[in-house]
C-alpha positions, 0 to 999 in steps of 0.5 A, spaced: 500 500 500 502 506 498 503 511 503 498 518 504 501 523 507 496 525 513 497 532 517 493 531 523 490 537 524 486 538 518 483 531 521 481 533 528 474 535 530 473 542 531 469 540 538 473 535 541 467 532 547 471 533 553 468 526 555 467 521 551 472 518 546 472 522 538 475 518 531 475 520 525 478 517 518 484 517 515 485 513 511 479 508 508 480 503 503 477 497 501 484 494 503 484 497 510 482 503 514 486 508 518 482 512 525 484 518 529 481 516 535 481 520 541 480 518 548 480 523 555 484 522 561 481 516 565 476 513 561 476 506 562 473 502 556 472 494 557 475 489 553 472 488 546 474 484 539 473 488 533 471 481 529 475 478 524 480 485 523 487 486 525 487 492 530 495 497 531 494 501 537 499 507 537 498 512 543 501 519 541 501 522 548 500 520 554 499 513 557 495 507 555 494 501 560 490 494 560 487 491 565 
């Protein structure tokens, strides 16, 4: 697949909800997709499967912790 530069920026939501998580596409393909997702500090999401798809989690800032 080639590579599509992405300037984050002119991919964020205007009004990020303080919280509750945001997304936003990157990069849709039938081959595959690419979000932004944002999360606010301590929210807590209980483990879940995305069914057949290969996930790759990158955290830009801050922490990411499993339980």
């Amino acid at each position: 697949m080639a590579s599509v530069p992405v300037t984050v920026g002119d991919h964020l939501p205007a009004a990020r909800p303080p919280d509750r998580p945001w997304s936003v596409p990157l990069l849709v393909t039938p081959e595959a997709e690419a979000w932004l997702l944002g999360w606010p500090a301590g929210l807590v999401a209980p483990a879940h499967g995305h069914g057949p798809a290969a996930v790759t989690v990158t955290v830009v800032a801050g922490l990411l912790s499993e339980e």
